[in-house]
BADRENTI-896612 format. One record per residue (C-alpha): residue number from 1; z, y, x. Coordinates in Angstrom, 2 decimals, decimal comma. Each point is the difference from the previous one (the first is absolute). Example, Ala and Ser with C-alpha at 12.3 -4.5 7.8 and 13.67 -1.06 7.14 Angstrom:
<sites>
+--------+---------+---------+---------+
: drenza :      zz :      yy :      xx :
+--------+---------+---------+---------+
:      1 :    7,80 :   -4,50 :   12,30 :
:      2 :   -0,66 :    3,44 :    1,37 :
+--------+---------+---------+---------+
</sites>
This chain:
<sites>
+--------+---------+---------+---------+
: drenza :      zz :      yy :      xx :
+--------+---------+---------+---------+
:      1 :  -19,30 :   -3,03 :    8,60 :
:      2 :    3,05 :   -1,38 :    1,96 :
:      3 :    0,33 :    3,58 :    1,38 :
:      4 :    0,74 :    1,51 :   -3,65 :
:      5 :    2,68 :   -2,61 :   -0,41 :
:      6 :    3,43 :    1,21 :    0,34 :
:      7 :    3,18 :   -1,48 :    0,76 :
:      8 :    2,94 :    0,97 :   -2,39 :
:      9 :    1,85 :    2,55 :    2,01 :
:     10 :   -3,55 :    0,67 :    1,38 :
:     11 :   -1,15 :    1,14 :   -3,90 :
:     12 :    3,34 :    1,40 :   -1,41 :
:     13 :   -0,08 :    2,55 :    3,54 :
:     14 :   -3,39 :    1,02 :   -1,62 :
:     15 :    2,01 :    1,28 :   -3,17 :
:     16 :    2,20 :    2,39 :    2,35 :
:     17 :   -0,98 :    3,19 :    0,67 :
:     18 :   -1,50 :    0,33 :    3,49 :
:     19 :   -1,25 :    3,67 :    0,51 :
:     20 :    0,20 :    3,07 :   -2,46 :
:     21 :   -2,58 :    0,59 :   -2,15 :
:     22 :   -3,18 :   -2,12 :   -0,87 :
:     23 :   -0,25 :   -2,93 :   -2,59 :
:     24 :    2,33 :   -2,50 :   -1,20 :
:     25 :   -0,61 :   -3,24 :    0,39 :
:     26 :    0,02 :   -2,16 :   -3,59 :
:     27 :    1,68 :   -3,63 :   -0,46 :
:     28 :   -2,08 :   -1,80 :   -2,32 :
:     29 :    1,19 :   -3,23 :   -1,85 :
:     30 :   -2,89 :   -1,81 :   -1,27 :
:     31 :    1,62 :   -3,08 :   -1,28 :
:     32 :    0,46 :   -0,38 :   -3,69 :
:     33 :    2,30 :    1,98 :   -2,44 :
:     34 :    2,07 :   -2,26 :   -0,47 :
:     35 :    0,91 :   -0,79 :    3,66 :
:     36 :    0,14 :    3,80 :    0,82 :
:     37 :    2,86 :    0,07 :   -2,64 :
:     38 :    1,90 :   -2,53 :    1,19 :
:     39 :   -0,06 :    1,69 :    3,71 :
:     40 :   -1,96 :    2,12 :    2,06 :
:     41 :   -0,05 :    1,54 :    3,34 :
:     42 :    1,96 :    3,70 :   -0,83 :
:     43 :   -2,28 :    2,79 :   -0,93 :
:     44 :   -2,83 :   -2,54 :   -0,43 :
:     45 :   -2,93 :    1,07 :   -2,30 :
:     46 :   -0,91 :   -3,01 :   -2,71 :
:     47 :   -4,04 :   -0,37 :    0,58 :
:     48 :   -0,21 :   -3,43 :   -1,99 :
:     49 :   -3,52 :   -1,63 :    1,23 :
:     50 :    0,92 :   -2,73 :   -3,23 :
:     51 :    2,20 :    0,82 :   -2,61 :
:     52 :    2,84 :   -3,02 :   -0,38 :
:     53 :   -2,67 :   -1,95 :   -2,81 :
:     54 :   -2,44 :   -0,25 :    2,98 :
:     55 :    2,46 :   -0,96 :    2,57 :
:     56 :    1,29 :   -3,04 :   -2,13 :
:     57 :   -3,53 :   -0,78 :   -1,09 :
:     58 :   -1,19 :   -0,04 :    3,91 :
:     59 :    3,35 :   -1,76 :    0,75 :
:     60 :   -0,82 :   -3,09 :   -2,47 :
:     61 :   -3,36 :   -0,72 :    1,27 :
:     62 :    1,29 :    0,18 :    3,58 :
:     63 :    2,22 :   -2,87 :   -0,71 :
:     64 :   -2,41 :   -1,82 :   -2,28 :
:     65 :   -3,59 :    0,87 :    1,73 :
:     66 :    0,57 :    1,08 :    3,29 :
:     67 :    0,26 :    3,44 :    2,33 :
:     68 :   -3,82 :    0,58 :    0,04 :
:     69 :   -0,05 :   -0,41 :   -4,08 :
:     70 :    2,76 :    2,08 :   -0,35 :
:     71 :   -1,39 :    2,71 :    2,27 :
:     72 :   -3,65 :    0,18 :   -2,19 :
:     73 :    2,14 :    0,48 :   -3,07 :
:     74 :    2,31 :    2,27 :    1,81 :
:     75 :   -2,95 :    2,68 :    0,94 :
:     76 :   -1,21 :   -0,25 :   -3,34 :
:     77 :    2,86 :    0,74 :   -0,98 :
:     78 :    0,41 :    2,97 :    2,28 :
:     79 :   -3,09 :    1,38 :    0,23 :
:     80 :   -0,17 :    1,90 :   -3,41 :
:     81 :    3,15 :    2,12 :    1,35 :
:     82 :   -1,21 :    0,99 :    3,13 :
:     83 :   -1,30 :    3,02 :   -0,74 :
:     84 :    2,78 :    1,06 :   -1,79 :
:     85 :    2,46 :   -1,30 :    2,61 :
:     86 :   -1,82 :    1,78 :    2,59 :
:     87 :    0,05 :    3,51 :   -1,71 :
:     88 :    3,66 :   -0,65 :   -1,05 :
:     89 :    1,00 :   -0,40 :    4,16 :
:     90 :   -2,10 :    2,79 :    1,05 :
:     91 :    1,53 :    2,70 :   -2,39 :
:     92 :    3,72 :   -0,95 :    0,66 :
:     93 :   -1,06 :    0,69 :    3,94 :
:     94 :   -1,97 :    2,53 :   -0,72 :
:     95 :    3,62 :    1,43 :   -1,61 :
:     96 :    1,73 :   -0,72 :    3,07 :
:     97 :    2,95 :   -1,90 :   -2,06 :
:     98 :   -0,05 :    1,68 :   -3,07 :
:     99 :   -0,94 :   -2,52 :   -2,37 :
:    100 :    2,03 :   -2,63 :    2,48 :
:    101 :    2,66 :    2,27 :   -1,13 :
:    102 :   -0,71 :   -0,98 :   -3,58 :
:    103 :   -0,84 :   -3,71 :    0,17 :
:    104 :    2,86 :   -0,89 :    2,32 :
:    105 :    4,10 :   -0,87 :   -0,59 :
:    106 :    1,39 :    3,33 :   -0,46 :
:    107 :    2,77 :   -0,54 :    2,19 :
:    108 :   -2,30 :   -0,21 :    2,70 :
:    109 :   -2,67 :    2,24 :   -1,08 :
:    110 :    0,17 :    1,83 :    3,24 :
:    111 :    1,25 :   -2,35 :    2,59 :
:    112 :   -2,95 :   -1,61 :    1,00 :
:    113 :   -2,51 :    2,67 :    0,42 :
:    114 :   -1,41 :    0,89 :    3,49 :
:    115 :   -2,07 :    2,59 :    2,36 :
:    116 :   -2,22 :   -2,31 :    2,08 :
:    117 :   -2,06 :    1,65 :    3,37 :
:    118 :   -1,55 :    3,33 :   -0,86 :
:    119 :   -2,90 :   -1,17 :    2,22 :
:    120 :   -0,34 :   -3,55 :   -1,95 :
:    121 :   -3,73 :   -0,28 :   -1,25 :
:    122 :   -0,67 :   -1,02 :   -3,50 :
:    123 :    2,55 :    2,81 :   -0,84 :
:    124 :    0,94 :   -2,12 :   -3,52 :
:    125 :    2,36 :   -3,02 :    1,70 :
:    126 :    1,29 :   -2,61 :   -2,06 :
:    127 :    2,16 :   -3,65 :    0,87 :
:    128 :   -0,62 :   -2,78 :   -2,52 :
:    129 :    1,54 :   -3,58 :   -0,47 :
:    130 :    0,36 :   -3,15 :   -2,23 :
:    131 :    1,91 :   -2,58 :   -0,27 :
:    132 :   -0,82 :   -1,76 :    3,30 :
:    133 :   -2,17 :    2,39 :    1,40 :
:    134 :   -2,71 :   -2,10 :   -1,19 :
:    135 :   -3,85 :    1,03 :   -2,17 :
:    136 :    1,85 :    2,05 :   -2,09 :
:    137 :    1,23 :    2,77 :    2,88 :
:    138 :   -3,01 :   -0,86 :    2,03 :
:    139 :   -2,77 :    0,17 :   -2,37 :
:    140 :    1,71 :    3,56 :   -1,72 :
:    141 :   -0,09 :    1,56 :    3,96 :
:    142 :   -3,69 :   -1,17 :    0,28 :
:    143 :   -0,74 :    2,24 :   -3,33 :
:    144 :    1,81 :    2,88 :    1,22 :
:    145 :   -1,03 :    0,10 :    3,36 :
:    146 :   -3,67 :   -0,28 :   -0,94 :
:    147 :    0,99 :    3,40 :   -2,02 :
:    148 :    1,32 :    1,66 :    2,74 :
:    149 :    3,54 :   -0,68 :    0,01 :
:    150 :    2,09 :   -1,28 :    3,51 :
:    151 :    1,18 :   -2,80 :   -1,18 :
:    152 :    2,87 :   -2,18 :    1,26 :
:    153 :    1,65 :   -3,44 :   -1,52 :
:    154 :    3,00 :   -1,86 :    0,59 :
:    155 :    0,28 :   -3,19 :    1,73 :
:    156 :    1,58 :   -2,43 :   -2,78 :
:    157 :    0,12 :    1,98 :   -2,71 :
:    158 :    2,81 :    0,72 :   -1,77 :
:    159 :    1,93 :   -3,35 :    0,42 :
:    160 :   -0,17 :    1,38 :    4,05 :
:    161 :    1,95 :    3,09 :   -1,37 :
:    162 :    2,51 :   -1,99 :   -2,12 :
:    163 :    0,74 :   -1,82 :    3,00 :
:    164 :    0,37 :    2,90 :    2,21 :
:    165 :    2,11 :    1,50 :   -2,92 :
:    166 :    2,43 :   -2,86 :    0,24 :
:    167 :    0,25 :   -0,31 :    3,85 :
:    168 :    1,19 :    3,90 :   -0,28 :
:    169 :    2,65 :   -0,40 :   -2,68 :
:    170 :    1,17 :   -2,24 :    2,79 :
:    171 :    0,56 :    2,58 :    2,86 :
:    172 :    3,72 :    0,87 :   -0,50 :
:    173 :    1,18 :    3,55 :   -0,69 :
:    174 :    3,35 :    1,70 :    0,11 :
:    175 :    0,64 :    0,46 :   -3,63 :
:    176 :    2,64 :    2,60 :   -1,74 :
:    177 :    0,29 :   -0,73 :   -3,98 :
:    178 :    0,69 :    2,93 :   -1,99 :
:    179 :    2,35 :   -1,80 :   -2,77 :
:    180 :    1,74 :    1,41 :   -3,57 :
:    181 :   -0,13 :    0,06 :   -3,39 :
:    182 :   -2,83 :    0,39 :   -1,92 :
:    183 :   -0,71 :    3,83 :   -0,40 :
:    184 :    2,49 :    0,74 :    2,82 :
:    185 :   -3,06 :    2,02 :    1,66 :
:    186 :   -0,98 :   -3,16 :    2,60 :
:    187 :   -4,06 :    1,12 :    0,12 :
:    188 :    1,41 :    3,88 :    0,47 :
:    189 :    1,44 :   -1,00 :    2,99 :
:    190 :   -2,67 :   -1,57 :    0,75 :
:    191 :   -2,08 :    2,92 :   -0,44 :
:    192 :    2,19 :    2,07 :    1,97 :
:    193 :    0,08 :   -2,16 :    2,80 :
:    194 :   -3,30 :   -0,32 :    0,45 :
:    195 :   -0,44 :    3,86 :   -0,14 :
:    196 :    2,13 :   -0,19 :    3,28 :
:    197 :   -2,49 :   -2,32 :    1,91 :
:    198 :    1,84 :   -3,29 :   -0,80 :
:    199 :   -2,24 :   -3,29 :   -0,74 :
:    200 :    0,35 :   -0,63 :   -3,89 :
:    201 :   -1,64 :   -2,52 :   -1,82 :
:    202 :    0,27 :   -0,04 :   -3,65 :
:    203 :   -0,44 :   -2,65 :   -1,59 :
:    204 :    1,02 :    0,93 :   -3,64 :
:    205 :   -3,87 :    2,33 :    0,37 :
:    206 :   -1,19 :   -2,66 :    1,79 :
:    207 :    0,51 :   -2,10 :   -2,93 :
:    208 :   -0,44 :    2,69 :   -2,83 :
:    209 :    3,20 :   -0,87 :   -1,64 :
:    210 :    3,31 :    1,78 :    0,55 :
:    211 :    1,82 :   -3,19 :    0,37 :
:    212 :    2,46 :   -0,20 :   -3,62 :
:    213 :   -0,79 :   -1,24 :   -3,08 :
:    214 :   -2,20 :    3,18 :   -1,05 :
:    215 :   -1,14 :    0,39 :    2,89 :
:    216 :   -3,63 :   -0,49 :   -1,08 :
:    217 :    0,01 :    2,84 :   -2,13 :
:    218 :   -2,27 :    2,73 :    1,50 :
:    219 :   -1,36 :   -1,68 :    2,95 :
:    220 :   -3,82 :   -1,46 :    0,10 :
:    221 :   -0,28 :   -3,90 :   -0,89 :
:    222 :    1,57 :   -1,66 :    3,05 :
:    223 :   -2,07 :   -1,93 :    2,34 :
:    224 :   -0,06 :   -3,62 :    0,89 :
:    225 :    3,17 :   -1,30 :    2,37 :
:    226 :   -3,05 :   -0,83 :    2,44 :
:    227 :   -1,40 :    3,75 :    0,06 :
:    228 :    3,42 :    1,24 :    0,19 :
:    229 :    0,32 :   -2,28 :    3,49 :
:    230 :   -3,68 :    1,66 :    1,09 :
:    231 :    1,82 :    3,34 :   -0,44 :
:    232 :    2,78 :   -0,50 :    2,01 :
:    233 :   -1,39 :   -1,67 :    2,65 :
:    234 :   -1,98 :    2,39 :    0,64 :
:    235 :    3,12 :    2,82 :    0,38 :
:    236 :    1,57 :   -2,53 :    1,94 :
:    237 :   -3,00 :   -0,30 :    2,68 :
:    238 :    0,68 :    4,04 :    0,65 :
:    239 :    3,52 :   -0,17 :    0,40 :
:    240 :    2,08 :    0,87 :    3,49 :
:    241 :    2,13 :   -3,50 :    0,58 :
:    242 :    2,94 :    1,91 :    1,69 :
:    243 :    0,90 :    2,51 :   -3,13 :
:    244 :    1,32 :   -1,40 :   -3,08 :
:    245 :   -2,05 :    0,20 :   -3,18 :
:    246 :    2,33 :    0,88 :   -3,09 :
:    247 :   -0,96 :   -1,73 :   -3,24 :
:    248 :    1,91 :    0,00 :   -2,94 :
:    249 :    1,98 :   -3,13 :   -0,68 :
:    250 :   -2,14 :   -1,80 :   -2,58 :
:    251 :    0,23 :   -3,47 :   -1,89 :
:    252 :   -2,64 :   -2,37 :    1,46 :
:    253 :   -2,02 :    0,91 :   -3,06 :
:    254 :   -1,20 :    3,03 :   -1,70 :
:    255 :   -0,66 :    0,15 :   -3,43 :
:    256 :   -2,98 :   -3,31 :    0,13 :
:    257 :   -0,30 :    0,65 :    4,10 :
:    258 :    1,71 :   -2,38 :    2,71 :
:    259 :    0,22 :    1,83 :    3,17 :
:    260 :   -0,68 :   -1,87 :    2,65 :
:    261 :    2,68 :   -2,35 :    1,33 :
:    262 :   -0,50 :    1,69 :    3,84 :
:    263 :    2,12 :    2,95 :   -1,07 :
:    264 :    3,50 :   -2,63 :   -1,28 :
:    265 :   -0,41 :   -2,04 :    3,63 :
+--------+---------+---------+---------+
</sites>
């Protein structure tokens, strides 16, 4: 239903916590693996309804066949899962973020988790989306809805996110770089600056990679230069324009990461 349709700021404000106590609301991704590595809304739960064989099979016969061929294979496709996929998203809300915790970017494993209306009824609340907002979102909110879940998706999918990511990575912000030499204690002053109420963004987490040439060594694999955008975009769209926001002065890329080109304007 239109009504269960968000808007982007309309479904991130969902994510935020709105009143103390009562569930959290889940961010399901339910396009393939593969896209969910490339990039992914922040704190997003991967809830594949095909796997990335599938989606290129069902892409093929889309071009070759036609939408309504390539929709028949597509349930078939789908429908052995469902079960599976169904008891997978109603654990992790049943949780209330604790496996989101798990199957989410660790940098961000607690960014994105929120306390919707204690007087919301289903209790269980979860937001889903696809790539355009298309079957894939719609028919997964169907499912959980008819298994009594509130259910909301997002209007263009997560190519309407991207482009909401890149319109705020526009909106200019008084930056302060934090520059010196590597291991000259940048990210402590960092630290301590933001343990004084300043805005600080790091970037080196941000990007799991300390920024030299071992700077790898330790940190998690590091995710995709378009996840790393997701990320910061996101701490951007919180941020008070009149203070500065201190980041540490940082090549335009980190380790395989290029930060996006919004922060050197």
């Amino acid at each position: 239903p239109s009504d269960r349709s968000l808007s982007v700021d309309e479904f991130l404000a969902q994510t935020r916590p709105q009143t103390p106590g009562g569930c959290v609301a889940t961010i399901f991704d339910v396009r393939s693996p593969g896209e969910f590595q490339q990039g992914h809304i922040p704190g997003a739960v991967s809830l594949p309804l095909l796997n990335d064989d599938a989606r290129a099979e069902v892409g093929k016969l889309f071009r070759r066949a036609g939408p309504d061929e390539a929709f028949e294979l597509a349930v078939r496709r789908a429908y052995p899962g469902l079960a599976e996929l169904l008891a997978e998203a109603q654990t992790c809300c049943s949780e209330t973020g604790c496996k989101q915790e798990r199957r989410t970017d660790a940098s961000v494993e607690s960014a994105s988790r929120s306390v919707p209306d204690a007087s919301a009824a289903p209790t269980q609340r979860a937001l889903v989306y696809c790539k355009r907002g298309g079957l894939r979102s719609q028919s997964v909110a169907t499912l959980l809805s008819l298994h009594g879940l509130s259910v909301h998706t997002l209007q263009g999918g997560y190519k309407a996110f991207r482009g909401w990511a890149m319109a705020i990575l526009e909106q200019s912000q008084p930056l302060c770089a934090v520059a010196g030499a590597t291991g000259s204690g940048k990210t402590e002053v960092l630290k301590e600056l933001q343990r004084l109420g300043h805005q600080v963004l790091d970037l080196e987490a941000a990007a799991c990679h300390k920024g030299s040439v071992f700077g790898h060594l330790g940190e998690p694999p590091q995710p995709s230069s378009e996840q790393v955008r997701n990320l910061i975009a996101m701490e951007w769209a919180q941020l008070d324009r009149r203070k500065f926001l201190f980041i540490e002065d940082e090549h335009a890329r980190i380790g395989s990461v290029c930060l996006p080109a919004p922060l050197y304007q």
